[in-house]
C-alpha positions in Angstrom: 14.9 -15.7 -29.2 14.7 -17.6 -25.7 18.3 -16.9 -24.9 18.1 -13.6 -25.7 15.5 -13.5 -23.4 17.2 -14.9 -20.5 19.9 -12.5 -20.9 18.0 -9.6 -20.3 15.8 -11.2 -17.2 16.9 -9.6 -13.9 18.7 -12.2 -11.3 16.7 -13.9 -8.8 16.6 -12.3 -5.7 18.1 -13.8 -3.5 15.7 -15.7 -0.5 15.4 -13.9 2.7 17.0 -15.8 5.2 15.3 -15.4 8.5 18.2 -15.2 11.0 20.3 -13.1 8.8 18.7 -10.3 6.0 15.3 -10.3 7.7 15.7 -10.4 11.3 18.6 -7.2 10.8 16.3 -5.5 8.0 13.2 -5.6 11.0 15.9 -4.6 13.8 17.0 -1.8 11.8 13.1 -0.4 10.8 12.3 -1.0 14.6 15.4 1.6 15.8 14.7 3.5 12.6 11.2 4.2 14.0 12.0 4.0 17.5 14.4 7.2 16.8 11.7 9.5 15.0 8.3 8.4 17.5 11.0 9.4 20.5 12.2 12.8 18.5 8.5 13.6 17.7 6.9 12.9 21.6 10.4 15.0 22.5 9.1 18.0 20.4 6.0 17.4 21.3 6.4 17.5 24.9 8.5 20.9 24.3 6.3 23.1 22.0 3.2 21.6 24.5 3.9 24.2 27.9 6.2 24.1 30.4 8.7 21.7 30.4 8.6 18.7 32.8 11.6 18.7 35.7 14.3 16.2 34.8 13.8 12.8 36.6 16.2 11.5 38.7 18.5 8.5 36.9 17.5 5.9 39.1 13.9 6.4 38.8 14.0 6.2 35.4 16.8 3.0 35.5 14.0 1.1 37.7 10.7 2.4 36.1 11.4 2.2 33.0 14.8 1.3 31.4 15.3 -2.5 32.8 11.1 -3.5 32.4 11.1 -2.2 29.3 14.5 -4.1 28.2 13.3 -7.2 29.8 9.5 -6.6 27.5 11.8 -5.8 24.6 14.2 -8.7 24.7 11.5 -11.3 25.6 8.5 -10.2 22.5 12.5 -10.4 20.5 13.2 -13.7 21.5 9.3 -14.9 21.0 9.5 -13.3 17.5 12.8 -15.5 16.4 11.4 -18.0 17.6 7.9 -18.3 16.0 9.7 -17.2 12.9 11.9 -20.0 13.3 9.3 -22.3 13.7 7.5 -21.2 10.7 10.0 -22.1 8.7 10.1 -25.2 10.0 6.2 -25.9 10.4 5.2 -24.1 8.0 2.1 -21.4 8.5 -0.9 -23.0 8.7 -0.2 -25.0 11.9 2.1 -22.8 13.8 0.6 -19.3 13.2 -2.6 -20.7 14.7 -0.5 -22.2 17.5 0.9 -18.8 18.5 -2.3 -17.0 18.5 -4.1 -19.8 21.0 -1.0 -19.4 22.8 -1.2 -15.7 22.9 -4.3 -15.6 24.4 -4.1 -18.0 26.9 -1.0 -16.5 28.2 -2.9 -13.2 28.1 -5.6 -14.4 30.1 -3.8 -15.9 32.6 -1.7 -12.9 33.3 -5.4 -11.4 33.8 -6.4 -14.2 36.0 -3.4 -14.8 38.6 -1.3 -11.0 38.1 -4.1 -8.3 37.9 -6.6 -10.5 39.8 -9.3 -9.2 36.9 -11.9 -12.3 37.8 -12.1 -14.5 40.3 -14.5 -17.5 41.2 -16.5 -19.6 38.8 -15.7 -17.0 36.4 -12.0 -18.6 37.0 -13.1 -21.8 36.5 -14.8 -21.8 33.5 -11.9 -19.3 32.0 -9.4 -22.6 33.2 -11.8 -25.1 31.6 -11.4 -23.1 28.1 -7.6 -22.7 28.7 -6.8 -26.3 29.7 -9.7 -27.2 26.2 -7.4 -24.6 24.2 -4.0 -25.9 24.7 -5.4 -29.2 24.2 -6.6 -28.4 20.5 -3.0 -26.5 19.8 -1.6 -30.0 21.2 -4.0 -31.7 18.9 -3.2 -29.4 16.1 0.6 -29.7 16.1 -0.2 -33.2 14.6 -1.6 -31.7 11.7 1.3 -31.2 9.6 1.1 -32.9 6.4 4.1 -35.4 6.3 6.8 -35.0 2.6 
């Protein structure tokens, strides 16, 4: 009876690797979705009134085009990486890493690009930065050794 079972039992999937099937299966949904939010704004943007002039190339190239690829291929190369380091740290300690490292970067971009605060505002924001990274820090120790 038990081998007759195991006959009829579907394979084992196979594991998701994550440089290979699951980092091409997310590429492939991101163009995928990429393609049908463009074509919709496109329609959009034509059934909505008069259409806008075409832009020149070269405004487009420098407003858009290159920031945007250099966004794109930085969030890609953060997202390989974390993933990376999941596999390898497991999610407990590294997911929590990535979000205190999330926002402080996010707060300092606020701080020393856009200027949004200034003062002892500044300071105290620095005090719970430099406090933050010092618990990630403290956290990386964390992983339960094999």
């Amino acid at each position: 009876m038990v081998t007759l079972a195991q006959r009829h039992l579907p394979p084992k999937a196979p594991e998701l690797e994550p440089l290979g099937s699951w980092t091409c299966s997310f590429g492939l949904g991101a163009i995928a979705i990429t393609a049908a939010l463009s074509a919709a704004a496109s329609a959009t943007g034509m059934c909505g009134g008069a259409p806008l002039p075409p832009p020149r190339r070269s405004e487009v190239l420098r407003a858009a085009v290159l920031p945007g690829l250099g966004a794109g291929l930085c969030w890609t190369a953060g997202n390989l990486l974390s993933t990376l380091a999941v596999e390898l740290g497991g999610n407990a300690v590294t997911v929590a890493q990535f979000q205190a490292s999330n926002l402080v970067t996010s707060g300092a971009w606020s701080l020393l690009f856009y200027r949004e605060f200034s003062g002892r505002a500044a300071a105290v924001w620095a005090a719970a930065a430099a406090f933050t990274m010092a618990m990630v820090v403290l956290l990386g120790f964390e992983k339960v050794k094999e």
